[in-house]
ROKOL-356916 format. One record per residue (C-alpha): x, y, z; residue in three letters. Coordinates in steps of 0.1 Angstrom, whole numbers. Layout:
<recs>
REC  X  Y  Z  ALA $
...
</recs>
This chain:
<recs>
REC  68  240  363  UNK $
REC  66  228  329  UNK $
REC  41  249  305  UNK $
REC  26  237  273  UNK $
REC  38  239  237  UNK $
REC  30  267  216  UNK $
REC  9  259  188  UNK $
REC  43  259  167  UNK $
REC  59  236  192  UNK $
REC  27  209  189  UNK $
REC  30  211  150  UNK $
REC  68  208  149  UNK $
REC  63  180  178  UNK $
REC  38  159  156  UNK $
REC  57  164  123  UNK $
REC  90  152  136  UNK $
REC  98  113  129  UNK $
REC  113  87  150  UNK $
REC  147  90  133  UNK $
REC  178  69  141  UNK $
REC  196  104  141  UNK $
REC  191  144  128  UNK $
REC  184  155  95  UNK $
REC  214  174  83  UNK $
REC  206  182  50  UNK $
REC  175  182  24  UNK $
REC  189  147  11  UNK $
REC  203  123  39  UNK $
REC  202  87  33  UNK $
REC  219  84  68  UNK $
REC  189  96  83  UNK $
REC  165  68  90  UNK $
REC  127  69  100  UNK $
REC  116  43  122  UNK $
REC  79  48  125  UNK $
REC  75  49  82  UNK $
REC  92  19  83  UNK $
REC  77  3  111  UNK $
REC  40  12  99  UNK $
REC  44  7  64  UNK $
REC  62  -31  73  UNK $
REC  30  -37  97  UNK $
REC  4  -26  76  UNK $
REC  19  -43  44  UNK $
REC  13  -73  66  UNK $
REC  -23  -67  76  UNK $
REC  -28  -59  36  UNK $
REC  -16  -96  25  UNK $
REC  -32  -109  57  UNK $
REC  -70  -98  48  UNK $
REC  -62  -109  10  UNK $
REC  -49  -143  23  UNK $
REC  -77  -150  43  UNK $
REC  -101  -138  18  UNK $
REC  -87  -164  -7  UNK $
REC  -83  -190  19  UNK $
REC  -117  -188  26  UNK $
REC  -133  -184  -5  UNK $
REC  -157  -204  -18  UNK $
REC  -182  -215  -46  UNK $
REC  -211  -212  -23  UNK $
REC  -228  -175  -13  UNK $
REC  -193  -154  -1  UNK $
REC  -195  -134  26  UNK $
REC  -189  -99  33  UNK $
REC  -155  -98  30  UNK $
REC  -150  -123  2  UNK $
REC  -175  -104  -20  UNK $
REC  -154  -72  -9  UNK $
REC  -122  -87  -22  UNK $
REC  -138  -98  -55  UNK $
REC  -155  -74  -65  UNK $
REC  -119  -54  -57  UNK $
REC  -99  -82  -72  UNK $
REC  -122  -74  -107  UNK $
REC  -125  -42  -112  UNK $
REC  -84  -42  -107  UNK $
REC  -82  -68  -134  UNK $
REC  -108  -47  -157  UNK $
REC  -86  -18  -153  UNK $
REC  -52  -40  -165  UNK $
REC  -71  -57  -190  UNK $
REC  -79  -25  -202  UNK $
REC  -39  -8  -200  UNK $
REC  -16  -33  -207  UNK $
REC  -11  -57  -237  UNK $
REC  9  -83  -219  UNK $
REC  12  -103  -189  UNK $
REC  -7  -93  -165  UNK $
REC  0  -124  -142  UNK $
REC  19  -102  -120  UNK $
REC  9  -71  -125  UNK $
REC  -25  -72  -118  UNK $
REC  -19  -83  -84  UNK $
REC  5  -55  -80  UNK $
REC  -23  -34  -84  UNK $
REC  -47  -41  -58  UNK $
REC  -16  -50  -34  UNK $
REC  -12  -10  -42  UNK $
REC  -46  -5  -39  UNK $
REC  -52  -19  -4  UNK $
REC  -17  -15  12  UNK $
REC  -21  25  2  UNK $
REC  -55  24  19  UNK $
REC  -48  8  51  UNK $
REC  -16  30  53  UNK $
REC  -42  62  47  UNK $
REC  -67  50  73  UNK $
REC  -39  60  98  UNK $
REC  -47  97  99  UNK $
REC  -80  90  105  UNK $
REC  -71  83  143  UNK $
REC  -76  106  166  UNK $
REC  -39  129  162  UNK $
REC  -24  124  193  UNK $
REC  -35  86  200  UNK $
REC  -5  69  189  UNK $
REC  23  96  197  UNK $
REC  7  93  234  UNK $
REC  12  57  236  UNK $
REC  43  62  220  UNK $
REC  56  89  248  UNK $
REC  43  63  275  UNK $
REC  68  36  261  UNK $
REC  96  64  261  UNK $
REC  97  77  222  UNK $
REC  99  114  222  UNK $
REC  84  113  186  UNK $
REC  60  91  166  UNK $
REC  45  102  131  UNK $
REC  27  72  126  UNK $
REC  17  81  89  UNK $
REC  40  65  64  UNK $
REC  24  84  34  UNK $
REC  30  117  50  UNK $
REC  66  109  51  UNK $
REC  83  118  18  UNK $
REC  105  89  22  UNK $
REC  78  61  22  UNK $
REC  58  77  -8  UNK $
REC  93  81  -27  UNK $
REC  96  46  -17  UNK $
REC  71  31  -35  UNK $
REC  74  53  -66  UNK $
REC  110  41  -68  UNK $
REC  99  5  -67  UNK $
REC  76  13  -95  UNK $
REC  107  29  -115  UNK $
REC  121  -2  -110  UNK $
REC  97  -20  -125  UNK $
REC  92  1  -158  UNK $
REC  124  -6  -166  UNK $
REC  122  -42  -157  UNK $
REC  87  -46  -178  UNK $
REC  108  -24  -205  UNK $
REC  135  -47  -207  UNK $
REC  107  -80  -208  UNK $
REC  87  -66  -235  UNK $
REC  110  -52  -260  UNK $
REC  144  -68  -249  UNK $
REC  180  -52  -239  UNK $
REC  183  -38  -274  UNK $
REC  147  -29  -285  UNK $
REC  145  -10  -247  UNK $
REC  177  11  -253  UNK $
REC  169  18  -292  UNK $
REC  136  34  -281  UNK $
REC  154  54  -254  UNK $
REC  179  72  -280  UNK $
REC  154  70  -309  UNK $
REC  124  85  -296  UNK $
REC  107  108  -296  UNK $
REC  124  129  -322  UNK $
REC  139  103  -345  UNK $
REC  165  80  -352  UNK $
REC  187  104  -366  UNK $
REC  220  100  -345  UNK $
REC  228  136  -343  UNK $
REC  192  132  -322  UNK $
REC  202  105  -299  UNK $
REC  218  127  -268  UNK $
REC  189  148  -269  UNK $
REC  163  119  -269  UNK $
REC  180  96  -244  UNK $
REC  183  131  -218  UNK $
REC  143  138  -223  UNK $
REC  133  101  -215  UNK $
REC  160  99  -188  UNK $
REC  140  129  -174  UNK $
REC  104  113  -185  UNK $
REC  112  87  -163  UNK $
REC  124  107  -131  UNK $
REC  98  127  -136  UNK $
REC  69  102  -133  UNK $
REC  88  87  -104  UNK $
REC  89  119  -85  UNK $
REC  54  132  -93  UNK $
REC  34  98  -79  UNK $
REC  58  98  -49  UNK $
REC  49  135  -44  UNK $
REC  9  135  -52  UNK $
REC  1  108  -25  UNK $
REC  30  130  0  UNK $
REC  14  164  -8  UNK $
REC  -24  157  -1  UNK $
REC  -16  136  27  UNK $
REC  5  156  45  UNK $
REC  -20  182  40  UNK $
REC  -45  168  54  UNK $
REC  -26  155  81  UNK $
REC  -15  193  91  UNK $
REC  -56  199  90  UNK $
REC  -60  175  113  UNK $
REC  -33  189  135  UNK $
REC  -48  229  136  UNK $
REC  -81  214  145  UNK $
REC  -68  196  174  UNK $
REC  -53  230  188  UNK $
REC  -84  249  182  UNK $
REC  -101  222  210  UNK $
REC  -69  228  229  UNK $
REC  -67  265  232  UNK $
REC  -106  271  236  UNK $
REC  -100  275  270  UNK $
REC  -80  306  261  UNK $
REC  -105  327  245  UNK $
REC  -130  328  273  UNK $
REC  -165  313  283  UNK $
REC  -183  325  246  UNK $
REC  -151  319  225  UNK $
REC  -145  286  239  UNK $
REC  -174  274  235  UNK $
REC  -172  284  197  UNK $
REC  -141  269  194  UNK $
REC  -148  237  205  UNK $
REC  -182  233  186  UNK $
REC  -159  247  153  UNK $
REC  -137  220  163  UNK $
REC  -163  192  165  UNK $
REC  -181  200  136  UNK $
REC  -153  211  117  UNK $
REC  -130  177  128  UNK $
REC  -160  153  118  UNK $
REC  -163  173  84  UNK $
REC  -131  171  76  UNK $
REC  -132  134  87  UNK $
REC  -160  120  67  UNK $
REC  -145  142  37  UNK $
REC  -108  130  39  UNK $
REC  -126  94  40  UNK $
REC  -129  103  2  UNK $
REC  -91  115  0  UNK $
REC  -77  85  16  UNK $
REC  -95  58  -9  UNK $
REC  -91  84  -39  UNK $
REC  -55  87  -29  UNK $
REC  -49  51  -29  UNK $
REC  -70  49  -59  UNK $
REC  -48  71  -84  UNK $
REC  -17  56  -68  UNK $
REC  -29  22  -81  UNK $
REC  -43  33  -116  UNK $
REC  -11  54  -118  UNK $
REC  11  23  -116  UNK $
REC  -10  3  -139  UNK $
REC  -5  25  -166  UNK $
REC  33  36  -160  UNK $
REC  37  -3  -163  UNK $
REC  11  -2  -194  UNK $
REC  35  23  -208  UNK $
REC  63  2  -209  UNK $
REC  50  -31  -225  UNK $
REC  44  -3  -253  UNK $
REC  65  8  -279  UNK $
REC  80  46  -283  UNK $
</recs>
């Protein structure tokens, strides 16, 4: 007869992705995760869905709900580009609240119930399902490496092939060339540096909270455990402690998405600026 998992066993359960094969090491690109990818694809596509209809829809008259959602959205995103980069902001600005909303609707996942979507995904024969992309190291790294990329590509389109490689050897300590190895290694590492630390932020408190979410659900599920008075302190401690946490990690998930978006603005402010 089959018993249930150990606390341990739920956590490690819940934590593992839907991987096309074993992790071997700390760093395997052969690895690959099925459910970030999946979820981030789909939810990408509900993000430009809702913007697409909001725009298709728009009109002169009094907007509705959802229009005046998008605007008001769509301006304060434009206020905050206007605000950190001197160029053109034909692209970028959409890039923004893309970031904005695409972050937030990937968020919103761990705001279902924990073992919703793993449970549907057992019933169509998945052992595992982590169905929170920003969780997953690999889709936060993701989209800080596309935003990498695009330093360097606003780098190159503001100040040209040459004027982007003279700042990296001749800042920030000078243009003497005895100084040029030492300059080009500390904005090699400037770079890496902001790529890893917006990948990680959004990773660390997610996954946090995600983990939160997880003990909560085994204090309901071991309250039978600790007798008639125990369990029934447990599973009130669950209840009020899950909605608490829920209503606060509301905050986390649009504050998250929040400083992911101003974070790429001004990365990509950064570089239309000169060293």
């Amino acid at each position: 007869m089959s018993s249930l998992p150990t606390a341990t066993e739920y956590i490690r359960h819940h934590l593992a992705n839907l991987a096309s094969s074993k992790q071997a090491s700390i760093v395997d690109f052969s690895v690959i995760n099925y459910d970030t990818l999946f979820f981030s694809i789909l939810i990408m596509a509900i993000a430009l869905w809702l913007l697409y209809k909001a725009a298709n829809k728009a009109t002169d008259g009094v907007p509705g709900k959802w229009q005046c959602a998008v605007e008001m959205m769509v301006e304060f995103v434009n206020t905050q580009a206007r605000t950190l980069i001197h160029g053109d902001r034909t692209f970028i600005a959409p890039l923004g609240l893309t970031v904005f909303v695409w972050v937030t609707l990937m968020n919103c996942i761990d705001l279902l119930p924990v073992d919703l979507l793993p449970k549907i995904a057992s019933l169509l024969g998945f052992e595992h399902l982590r169905p929170l992309p920003t969780a997953d190291l690999n889709g936060t790294l993701g989209i800080s490496v596309g935003v990498l990329l695009l330093m360097i590509y606003y780098g190159f389109k503001a100040h040209g092939f040459a004027g982007f490689f003279k700042g990296l050897i001749t800042a920030p300590f000078g243009a003497n060339p005895l100084l040029w190895p030492f300059n080009l290694v500390l904005n090699i590492i400037e770079y890496l540096a902001k790529c890893v630390s917006l990948g990680m932020r959004l990773f660390g408190n997610m996954y946090a909270g995600e983990l939160l979410f997880f003990l909560l659900a085994l204090l309901g599920g071991y309250a039978l455990s600790f007798g008639v008075v125990g369990g029934t302190l447990s599973t009130l401690g669950q209840i009020v402690g899950g909605l608490g946490w829920w209503l606060f990690h509301v905050l986390i998930v649009l504050l998250q998405a929040f400083i992911m978006m101003m974070l790429t603005l001004v990365y990509l402010g950064q570089a239309h600026e000169s060293h």
